[in-house]
N, C-alpha and C positions, 0 to 999 in steps of 0.2 A: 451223656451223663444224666442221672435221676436219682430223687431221694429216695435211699432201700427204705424209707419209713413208709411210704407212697404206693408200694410194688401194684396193687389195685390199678390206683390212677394209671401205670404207665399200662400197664397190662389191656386199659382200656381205648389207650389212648388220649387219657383226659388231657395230659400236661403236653399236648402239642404246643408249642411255641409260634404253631404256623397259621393259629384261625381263631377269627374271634378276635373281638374286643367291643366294650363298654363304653356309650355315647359320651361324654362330658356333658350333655345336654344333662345335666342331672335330677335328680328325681330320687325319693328315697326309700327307706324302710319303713314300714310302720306297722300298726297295730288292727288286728281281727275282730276282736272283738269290745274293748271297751278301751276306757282312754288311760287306762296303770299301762307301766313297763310291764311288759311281753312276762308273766315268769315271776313279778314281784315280789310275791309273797315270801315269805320266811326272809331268816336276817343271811346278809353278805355274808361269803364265805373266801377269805383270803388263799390266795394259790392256785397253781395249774398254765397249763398251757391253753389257749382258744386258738382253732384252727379255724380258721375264714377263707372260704370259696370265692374268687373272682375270675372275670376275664380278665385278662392281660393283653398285654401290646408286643410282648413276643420279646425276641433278643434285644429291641429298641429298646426296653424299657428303662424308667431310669428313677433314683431316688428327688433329684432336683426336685424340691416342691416350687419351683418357679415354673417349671416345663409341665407339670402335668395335666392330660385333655381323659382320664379315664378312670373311673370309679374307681379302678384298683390303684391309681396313681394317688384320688383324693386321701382315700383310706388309708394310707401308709402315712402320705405327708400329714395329715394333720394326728395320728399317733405322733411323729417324729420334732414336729414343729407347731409351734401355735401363732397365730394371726391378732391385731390387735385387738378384733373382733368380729363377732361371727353373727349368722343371721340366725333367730328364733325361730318356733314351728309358726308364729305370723308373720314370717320376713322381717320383723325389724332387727337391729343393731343391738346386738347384747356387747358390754366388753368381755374384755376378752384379756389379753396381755397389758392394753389401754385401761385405768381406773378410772379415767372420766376424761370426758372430752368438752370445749363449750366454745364457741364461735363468740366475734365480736359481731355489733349489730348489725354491719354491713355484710354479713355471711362470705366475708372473704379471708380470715385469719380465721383458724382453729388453733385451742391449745388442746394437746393432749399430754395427760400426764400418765407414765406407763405404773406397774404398779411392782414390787419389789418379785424378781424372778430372775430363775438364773438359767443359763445352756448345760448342757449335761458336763463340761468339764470344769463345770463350780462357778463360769465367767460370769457377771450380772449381764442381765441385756439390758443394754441403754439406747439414750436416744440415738447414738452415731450409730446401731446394729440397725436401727430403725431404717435411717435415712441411707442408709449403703445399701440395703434391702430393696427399698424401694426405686432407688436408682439405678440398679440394677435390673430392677424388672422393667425401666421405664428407658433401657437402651436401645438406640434407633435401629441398632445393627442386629437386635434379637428382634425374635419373634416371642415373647414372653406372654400368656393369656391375660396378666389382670393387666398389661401394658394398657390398655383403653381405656380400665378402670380409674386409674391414676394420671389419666391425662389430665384432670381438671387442678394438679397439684403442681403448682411451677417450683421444682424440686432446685434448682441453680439456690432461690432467694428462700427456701424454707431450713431452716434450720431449730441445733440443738439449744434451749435455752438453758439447762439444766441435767446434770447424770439422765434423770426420768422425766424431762419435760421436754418437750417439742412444740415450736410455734411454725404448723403448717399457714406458706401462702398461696391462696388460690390465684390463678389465672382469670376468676370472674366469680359470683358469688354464687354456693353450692348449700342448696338448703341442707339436704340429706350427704353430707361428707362422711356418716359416718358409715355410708353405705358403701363409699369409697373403702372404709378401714376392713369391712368385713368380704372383700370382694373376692371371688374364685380365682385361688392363686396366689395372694397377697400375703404370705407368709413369713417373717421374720427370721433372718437365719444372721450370725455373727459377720461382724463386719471382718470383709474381705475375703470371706469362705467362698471358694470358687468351684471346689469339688466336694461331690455329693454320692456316689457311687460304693468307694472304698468305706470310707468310717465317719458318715455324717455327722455332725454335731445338730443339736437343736433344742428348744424348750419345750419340746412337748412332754406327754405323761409318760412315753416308753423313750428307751435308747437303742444304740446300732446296736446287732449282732452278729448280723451277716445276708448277703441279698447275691439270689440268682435271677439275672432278670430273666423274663420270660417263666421261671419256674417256681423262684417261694424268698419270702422276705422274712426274718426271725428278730425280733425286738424285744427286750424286755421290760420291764417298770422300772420306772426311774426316779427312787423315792425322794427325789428334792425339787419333783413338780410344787407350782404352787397353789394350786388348785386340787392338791393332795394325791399323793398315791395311788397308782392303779387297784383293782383289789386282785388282777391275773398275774402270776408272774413270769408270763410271758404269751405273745400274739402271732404265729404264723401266718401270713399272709400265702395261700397257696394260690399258683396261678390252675385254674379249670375254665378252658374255653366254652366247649358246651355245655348247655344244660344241664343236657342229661347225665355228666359229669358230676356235674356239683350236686345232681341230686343226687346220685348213686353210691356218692361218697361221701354224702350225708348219711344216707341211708345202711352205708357200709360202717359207718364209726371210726372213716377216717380223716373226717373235719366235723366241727361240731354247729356251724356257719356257712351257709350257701346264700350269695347274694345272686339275686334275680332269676326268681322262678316265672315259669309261664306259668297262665288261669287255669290251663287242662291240670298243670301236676299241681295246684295246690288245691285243685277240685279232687283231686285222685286221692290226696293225702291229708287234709284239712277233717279234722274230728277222729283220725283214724289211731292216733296214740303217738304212731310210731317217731313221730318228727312234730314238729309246733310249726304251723305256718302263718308268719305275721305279714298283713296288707293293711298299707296306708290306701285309703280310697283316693281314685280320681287326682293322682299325685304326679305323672307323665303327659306332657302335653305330645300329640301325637298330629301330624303336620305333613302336608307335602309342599316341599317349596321349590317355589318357582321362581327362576333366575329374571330377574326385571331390567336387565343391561341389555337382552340380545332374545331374537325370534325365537320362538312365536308371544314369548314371553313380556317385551317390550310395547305389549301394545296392552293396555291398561283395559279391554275388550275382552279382548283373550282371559286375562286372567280372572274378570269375574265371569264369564262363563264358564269358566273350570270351579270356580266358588259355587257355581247354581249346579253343575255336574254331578256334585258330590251328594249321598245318601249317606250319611253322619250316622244314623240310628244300623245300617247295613255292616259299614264298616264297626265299629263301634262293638256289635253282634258277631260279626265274623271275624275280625283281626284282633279283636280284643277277647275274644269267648265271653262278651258281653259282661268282662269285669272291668266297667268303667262307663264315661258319660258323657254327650254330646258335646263339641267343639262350636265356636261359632267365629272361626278365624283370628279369635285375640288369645293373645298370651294370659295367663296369671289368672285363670279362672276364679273367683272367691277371694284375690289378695286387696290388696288396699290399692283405690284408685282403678280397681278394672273398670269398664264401661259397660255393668251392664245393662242399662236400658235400652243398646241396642236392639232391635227384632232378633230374634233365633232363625238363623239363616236355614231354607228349608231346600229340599232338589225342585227343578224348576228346566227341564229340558228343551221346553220350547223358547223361554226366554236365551236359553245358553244357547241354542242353535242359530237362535237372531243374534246375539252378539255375534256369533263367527260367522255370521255371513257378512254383517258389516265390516269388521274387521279381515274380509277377504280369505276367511281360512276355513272354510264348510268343510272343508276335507282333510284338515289338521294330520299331519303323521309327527308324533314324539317321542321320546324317547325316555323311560322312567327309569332313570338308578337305583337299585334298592337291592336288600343284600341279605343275608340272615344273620348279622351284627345285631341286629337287636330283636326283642319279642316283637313279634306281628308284624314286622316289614314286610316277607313277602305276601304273607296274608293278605296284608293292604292294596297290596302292589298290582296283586291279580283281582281283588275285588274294583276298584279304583278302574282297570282297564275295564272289562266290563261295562261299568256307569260309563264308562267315556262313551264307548263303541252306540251306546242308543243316543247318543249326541252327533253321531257321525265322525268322531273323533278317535284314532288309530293308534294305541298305545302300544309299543315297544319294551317288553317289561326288560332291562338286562340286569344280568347278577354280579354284584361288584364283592371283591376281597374283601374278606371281614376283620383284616389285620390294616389296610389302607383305608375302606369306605370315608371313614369321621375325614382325615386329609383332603381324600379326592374330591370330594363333595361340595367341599365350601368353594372350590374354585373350577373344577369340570364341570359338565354337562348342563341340560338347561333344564329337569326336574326331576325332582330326587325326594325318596321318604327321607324325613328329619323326627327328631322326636326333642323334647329340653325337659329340666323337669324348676326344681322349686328355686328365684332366685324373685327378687323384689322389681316391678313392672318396670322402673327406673334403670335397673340392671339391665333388664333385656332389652332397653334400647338402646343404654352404651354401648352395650355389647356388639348387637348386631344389629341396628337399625340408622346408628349414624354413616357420615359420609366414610371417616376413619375406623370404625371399627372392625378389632382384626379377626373377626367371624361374622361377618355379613354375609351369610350363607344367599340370602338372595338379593344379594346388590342392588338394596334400597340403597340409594344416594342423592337426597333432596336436601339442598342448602336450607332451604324452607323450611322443611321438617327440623333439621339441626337447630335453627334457629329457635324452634318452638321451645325444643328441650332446655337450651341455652335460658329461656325464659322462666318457664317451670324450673328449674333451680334456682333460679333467681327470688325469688317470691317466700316472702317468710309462713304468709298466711299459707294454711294447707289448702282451706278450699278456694284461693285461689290458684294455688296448687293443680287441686285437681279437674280445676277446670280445663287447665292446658292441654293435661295428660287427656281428659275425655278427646278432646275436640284432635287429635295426634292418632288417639283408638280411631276416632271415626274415620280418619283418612286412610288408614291402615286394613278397615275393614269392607273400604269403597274399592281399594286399588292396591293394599298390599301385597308380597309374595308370599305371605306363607297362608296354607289352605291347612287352617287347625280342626280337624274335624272332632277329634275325640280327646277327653284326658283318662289314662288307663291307670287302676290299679300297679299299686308297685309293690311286688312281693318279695320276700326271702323266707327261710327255712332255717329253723335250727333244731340241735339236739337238744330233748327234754330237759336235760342238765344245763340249759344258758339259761340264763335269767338276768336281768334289769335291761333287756331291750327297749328302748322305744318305741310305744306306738305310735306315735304321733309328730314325726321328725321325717321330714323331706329329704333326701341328699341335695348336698348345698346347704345344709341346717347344721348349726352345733352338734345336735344330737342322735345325728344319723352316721353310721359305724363307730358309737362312742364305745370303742372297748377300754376305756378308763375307767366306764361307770358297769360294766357287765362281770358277772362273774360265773365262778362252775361249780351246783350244788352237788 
């Protein structure tokens, strides 16, 4: 089966079901040349359809915005659903569904009060939609993403005080909870809604219309948002795995929305009329990580002589077409609390050589997972072996499914390209740097480190704050698993006729695939 609106697509193959799919590590759209929405100019024009280009996840796919790990998954649930809060283009907590939130002084009770909004079938959402929400993502027996994120919220003793009022209690005291509110995943959906697939309910700006997974999701505006009205009156989400798909059906006029171009096509097409190609700079953090539970990886030797292996400015140039900018093994380049006085980690082969002979492995053979799931993996993958090989080090590139890779990764093989994109420094180590976190891509697991973090929340002052967070970077940057060499541009494409895109919005940010606020002139 295919949509006869589509005939291109299939003719080309784009809407395979069978390849491809979009990191979660996310990372957004943004802007080419100045800091307006993409297209701003002249006034909003009410009506239309907006067809939007993504990878998909194939027949798995699904509407649950509790389950979703893939850009095309983000995109849909937050048209469908809203979050109590979301993160701005500097990472911090905007509200959101929440009208104001304020902690007692010991930062262990948060009141939040929601603010008047209703689900698409007229229902108000209140605090119980709230707290069934969250309990539900926070089930032992799931595997739910923002489940880590909400670990600090002991859900048994939090409760509703009010229709719209909620007094969350923490398990220990959490300066930033409101990071907690705005976390990937943490989405509000009516209490006791258990299916999501058939005819979703939600409070977002569009409603259901009808969803194939693996091939196209259809939504329309749903004029009792309270954050106001779409100005589209209506948003297909089409699934296109490759690229060159999305571009060519851009290009063709039969979506007006292509998420995630590579540098070559937006160098082919950038200033050329046909299409608008908008890039946030340096918005992808671009990574190989390496598994710190098991050989050759476990030996804290190893891993910074693969830190001194790496030529950052090489890769950077060849996996990136040089649209983007050196890494130096930390997350969050430029956000609040990076570290960066650390040195600019530089290539250094005679010291990587000495560590592997200390640690017993002068003649290393490994094995790299990397895949064409995302731009420049294999790129990297074949540059990377290369830098190894004049270390005496024997890289194995292999090619993993690009419908499984995001799965296999976090718990196969011992190193693998990763990439993440915009989420607050805080974030990315709930996420994946504690003992329990359920994306520990490289099975960091230090009771110590946890502790750290434990503490760094704990602390009302920021700069004492941030002094935790620095001294946690530096450990991370002596002996962590993940080798961030680069942060790459993140691009998309649209037809001359879109207008109020974002330039300046990360995925993982409010404002990134906001087709609430985009319209077609």
């Amino acid at each position: 089966m295919y949509d006869e609106r589509f005939p291109g697509l299939r003719r080309r193959g784009f809407l395979a079901a069978t390849s491809g799919a979009a990191a979660l590590a996310l990372v957004g759209c943004g802007g080419a040349t100045d800091d307006k929405a993409a297209g701003a100019s002249g006034t909003p024009k009410r009506g239309g359809r907006l067809r939007a280009a993504f990878a998909g996840g194939g027949a798995s796919e699904t509407l649950d915005p509790h389950l979703g790990n893939l850009f095309a998954d983000v995109a849909r649930s937050k048209a469908l659903f809203d979050k109590l809060a979301d993160y701005g283009a500097d990472l911090s907590a905007q509200p959101r569904l929440a009208e104001k939130w304020e902690a007692n002084k010991t930062l262990d009770r948060w009141q939040v009060t929601l603010r008047e909004a209703t689900f698409h079938d007229g229902s108000p959402v209140t605090a119980k939609d709230v707290l069934y929400s969250y309990r539900r993502i926070a089930d032992p027996e799931q595997a739910f993403r923002a489940k880590a994120s909400l670990e600090p919220i002991d859900l048994d003793a939090s409760r509703a005080t009010g229709e719209r009022s909620i007094e969350f209690v923490l398990k220990r005291p959490t300066a930033e909870f409101p990071n907690v509110l705005a976390a990937f995943g943490a989405y509000i959906v009516p209490e006791n809604a258990t299916e999501f697939d058939d005819k979703p309910i939600g409070s977002g700006p569009f409603r259901f219309v009808s969803f194939a997974p693996g091939r196209s999701a259809v939504f329309r505006r749903y004029d009792g948002h309270w954050d106001g009205a779409p100005l589209l009156d209506e948003i297909e989400f089409v699934v296109a795995n490759e690229e060159s798909a999305r571009v060519n059906a851009l290009l063709g006029g039969q979506v007006e929305y292509a998420h995630e171009l590579n540098p070559t096509t937006a160098r082919a097409h950038e200033g050329g009329g046909r299409i608008e190609i908008v890039r946030l700079r340096n918005s992808a953090m671009q990574a190989f990580c390496m598994k710190t539970d098991r050989a050759p990886f476990d030996d804290k030797r190893v891993r910074e002589a693969f830190f001194l292996i790496a030529d950052r400015q090489e890769l950077v140039d060849g996996a990136l077409s040089g649209a983007g900018e050196i890494g130096n093994d930390l997350f969050g380049k430029g956000y609040e609390y990076y570290a960066a006085d650390l040195p600019q980690r530089t290539q250094d082969l005679d010291r990587a050589r000495a560590l592997l002979k200390q640690a017993g492995a002068e003649k290393l053979k490994v094995t790299l997972d990397t895949s064409a799931v995302a731009a420049g993996f294999t790129e990297a993958a074949g540059i990377f072996r290369d830098q190894a090989a004049k270390a005496g080090v024997t890289i194995d590139v292999r090619m993993g499914s690009k419908d499984s890779y995001w799965s296999d990764i976090l718990d196969g093989g011992t190193l693998c390209c990763y990439r993440s994109g915009a989420m607050p420094i805080e974030s990315h180590i709930s996420q994946r740097l504690l003992t329990d976190s359920t994306t520990n891509a490289t099975k960091w697991q230090h009771k110590d480190f946890d502790a750290l973090y434990q503490q760094a929340q704990s602390l009302r002052d920021k700069a004492e704050r941030a002094a935790v967070y620095e001294r946690m970077q530096r450990r991370l940057y002596a002996e962590g698993g993940f080798l961030i060499w680069g942060f790459a541009d993140w691009i998309i494409g649209t037809a001359r006729t879109v207008k109020g895109v974002e330039t300046k919005a990360p995925a993982n940010t409010l404002d990134w695939a906001r087709f609430d606020k985009v319209w077609l002139a």
